[in-house]
TIPAVEX-246884 format. One record per residue (C-alpha): x, z, y; chain; residue in one letter; residue number from 0. Coordinates in steps of 0.2 Angstrom, whole numbers, m for minus. Example, Ala and Ser with C-alpha at 12.3 -4.5 7.8 and 13.67 -1.06 7.14 Angstrom:
// TIPAVEX-246884
+-------+-------+-------+------+---------+------+
|    xx |    zz |    yy | zado | drenkol | finu |
+-------+-------+-------+------+---------+------+
|    62 |    39 |   m22 |    A |       A |    0 |
|    68 |    36 |    m5 |    A |       S |    1 |
+-------+-------+-------+------+---------+------+
// end
This chain:
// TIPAVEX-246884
+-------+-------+-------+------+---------+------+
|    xx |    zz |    yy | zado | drenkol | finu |
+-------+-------+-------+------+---------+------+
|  m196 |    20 |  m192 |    A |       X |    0 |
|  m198 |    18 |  m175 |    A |       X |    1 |
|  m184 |    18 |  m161 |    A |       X |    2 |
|  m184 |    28 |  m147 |    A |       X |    3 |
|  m183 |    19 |  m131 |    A |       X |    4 |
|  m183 |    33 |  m119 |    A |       X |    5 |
|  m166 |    40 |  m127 |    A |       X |    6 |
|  m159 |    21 |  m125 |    A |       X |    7 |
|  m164 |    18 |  m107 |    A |       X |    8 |
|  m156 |    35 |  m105 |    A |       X |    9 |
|  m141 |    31 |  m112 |    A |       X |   10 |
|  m141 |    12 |  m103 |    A |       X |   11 |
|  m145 |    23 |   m86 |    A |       X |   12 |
|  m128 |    33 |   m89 |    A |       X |   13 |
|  m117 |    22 |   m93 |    A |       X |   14 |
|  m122 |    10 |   m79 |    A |       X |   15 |
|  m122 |    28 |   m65 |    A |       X |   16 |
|  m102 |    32 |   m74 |    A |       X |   17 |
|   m96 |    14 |   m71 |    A |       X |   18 |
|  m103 |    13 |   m52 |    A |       X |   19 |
|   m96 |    29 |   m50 |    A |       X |   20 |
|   m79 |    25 |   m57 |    A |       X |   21 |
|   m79 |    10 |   m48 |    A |       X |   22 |
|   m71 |    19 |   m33 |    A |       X |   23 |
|   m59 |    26 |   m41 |    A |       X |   24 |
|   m50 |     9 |   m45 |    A |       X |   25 |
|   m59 |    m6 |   m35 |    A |       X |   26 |
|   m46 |   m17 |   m39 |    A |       X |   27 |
|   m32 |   m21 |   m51 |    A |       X |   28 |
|   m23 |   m39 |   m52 |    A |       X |   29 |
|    m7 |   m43 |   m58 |    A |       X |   30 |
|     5 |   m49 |   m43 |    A |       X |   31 |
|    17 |   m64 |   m45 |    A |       X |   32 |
|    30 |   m54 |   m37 |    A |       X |   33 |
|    38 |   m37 |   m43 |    A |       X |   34 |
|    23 |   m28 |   m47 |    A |       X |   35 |
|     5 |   m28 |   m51 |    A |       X |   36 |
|    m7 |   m23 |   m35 |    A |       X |   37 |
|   m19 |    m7 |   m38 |    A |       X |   38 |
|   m31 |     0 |   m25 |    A |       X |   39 |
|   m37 |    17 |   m29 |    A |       X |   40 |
|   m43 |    28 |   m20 |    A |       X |   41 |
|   m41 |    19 |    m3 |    A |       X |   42 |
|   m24 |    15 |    m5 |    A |       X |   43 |
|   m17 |     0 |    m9 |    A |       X |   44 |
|    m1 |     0 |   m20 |    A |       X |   45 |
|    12 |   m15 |   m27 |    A |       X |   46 |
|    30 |   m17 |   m30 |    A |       X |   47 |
|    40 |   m31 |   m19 |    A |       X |   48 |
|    57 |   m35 |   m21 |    A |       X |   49 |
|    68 |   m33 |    m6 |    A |       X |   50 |
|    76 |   m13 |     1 |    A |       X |   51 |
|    68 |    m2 |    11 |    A |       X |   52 |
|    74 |   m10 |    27 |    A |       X |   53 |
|    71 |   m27 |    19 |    A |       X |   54 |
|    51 |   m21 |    18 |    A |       X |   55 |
|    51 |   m12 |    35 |    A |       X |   56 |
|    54 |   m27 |    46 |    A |       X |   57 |
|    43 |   m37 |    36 |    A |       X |   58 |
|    29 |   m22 |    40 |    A |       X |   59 |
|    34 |   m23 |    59 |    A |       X |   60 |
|    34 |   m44 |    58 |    A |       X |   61 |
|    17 |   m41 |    49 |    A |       X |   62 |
|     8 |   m30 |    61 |    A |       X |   63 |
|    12 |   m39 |    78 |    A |       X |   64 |
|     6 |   m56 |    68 |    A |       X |   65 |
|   m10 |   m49 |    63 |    A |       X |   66 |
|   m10 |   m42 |    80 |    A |       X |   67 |
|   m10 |   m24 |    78 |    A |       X |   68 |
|    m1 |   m11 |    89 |    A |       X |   69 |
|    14 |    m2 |    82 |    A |       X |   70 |
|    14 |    15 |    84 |    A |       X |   71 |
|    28 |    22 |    74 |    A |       X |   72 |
|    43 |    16 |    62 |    A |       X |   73 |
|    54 |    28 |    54 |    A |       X |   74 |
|    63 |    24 |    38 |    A |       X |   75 |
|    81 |    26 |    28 |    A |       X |   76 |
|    89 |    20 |    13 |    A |       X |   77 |
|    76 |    27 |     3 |    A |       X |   78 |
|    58 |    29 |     7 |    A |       X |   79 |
|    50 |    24 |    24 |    A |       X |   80 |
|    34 |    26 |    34 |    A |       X |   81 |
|    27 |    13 |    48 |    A |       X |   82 |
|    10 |    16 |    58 |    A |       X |   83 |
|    m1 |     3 |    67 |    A |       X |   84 |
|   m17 |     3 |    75 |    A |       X |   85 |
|   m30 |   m12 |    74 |    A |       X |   86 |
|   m41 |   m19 |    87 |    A |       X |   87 |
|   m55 |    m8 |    82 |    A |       X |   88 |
|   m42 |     8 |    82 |    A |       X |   89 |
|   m42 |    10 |    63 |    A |       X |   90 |
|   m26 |    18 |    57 |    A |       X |   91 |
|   m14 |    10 |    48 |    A |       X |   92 |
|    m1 |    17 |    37 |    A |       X |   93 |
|    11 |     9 |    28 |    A |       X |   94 |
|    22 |    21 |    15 |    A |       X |   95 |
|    39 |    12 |     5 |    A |       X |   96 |
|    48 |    20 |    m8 |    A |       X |   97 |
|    65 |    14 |   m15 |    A |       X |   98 |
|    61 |    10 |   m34 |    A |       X |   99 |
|    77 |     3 |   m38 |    A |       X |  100 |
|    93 |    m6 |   m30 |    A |       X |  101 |
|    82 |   m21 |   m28 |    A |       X |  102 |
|    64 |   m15 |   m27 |    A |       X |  103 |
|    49 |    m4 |   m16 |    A |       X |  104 |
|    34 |     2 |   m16 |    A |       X |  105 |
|    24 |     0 |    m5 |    A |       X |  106 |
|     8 |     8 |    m3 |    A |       X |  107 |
|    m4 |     5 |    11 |    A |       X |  108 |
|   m20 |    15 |    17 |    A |       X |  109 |
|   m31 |    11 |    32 |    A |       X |  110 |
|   m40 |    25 |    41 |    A |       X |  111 |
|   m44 |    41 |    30 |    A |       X |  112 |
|   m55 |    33 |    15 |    A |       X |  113 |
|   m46 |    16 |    14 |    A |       X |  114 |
|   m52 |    m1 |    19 |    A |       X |  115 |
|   m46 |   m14 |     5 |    A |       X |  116 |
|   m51 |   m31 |    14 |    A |       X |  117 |
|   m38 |   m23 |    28 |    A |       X |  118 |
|   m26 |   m16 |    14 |    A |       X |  119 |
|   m25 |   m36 |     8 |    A |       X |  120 |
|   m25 |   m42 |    22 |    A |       X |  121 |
|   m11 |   m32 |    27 |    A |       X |  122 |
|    m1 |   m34 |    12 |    A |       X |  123 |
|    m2 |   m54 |    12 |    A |       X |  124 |
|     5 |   m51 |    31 |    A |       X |  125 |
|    20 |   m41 |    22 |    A |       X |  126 |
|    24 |   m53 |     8 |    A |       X |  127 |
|    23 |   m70 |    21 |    A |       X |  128 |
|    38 |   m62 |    30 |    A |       X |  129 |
|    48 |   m57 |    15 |    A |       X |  130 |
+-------+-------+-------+------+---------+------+
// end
């Protein structure tokens, strides 16, 4: 019996077109050394630190001046938290925390509206350096 190729190569075809396509969806996924494993889906960058709220909003604000961006706002409580900076090139910034526990936040992090993750990282390193 002979195979048929055409039905492979369409199957191949599909397969290769579903993993491009997914690929946006989550770019990236690494474990962190810290509190929590970094995931980047769907522009936004996501990972657990250990420190408070507050602990994790100076570190934002000690971030954005070293990277040399321009604070725009900073509003945050015991609980959750939400800082805003603009780059050189005016891309948005915004960095979200979240209380997870006593000891722990989220933070999630999402330039612009569709995400940058070389700017999400970059960011994030910033954070963690001042932690």
């Amino acid at each position: 019996m002979k195979k048929s190729y055409p039905k492979l190569l369409v199957v191949a075809l599909m397969s290769f077109a579903s993993a491009f396509f997914m690929a946006g969806c989550t770019a990236l996924l690494v474990g962190g050394a810290a509190a929590g494993t970094v995931a980047y889906v769907n522009g936004e960058l996501k990972k657990t630190e250990d420190g408070t709220v507050k602990d994790l909003a100076d570190a934002t604000s000690d971030a954005f001046k070293n990277l040399g961006y321009k604070q725009i706002s900073s509003n945050y409580d015991k609980t959750s938290g939400e800082l805003i900076a603009r780059t050189s090139t005016d891309d948005k910034v915004t960095v979200k925390l979240t209380k997870k526990t006593k000891d722990t936040t989220e933070v999630s992090i999402r330039v612009g509206t569709f995400g940058d993750q070389d700017i999400s990282l970059s960011v994030l390193e910033a954070i963690e350096k001042e932690l």
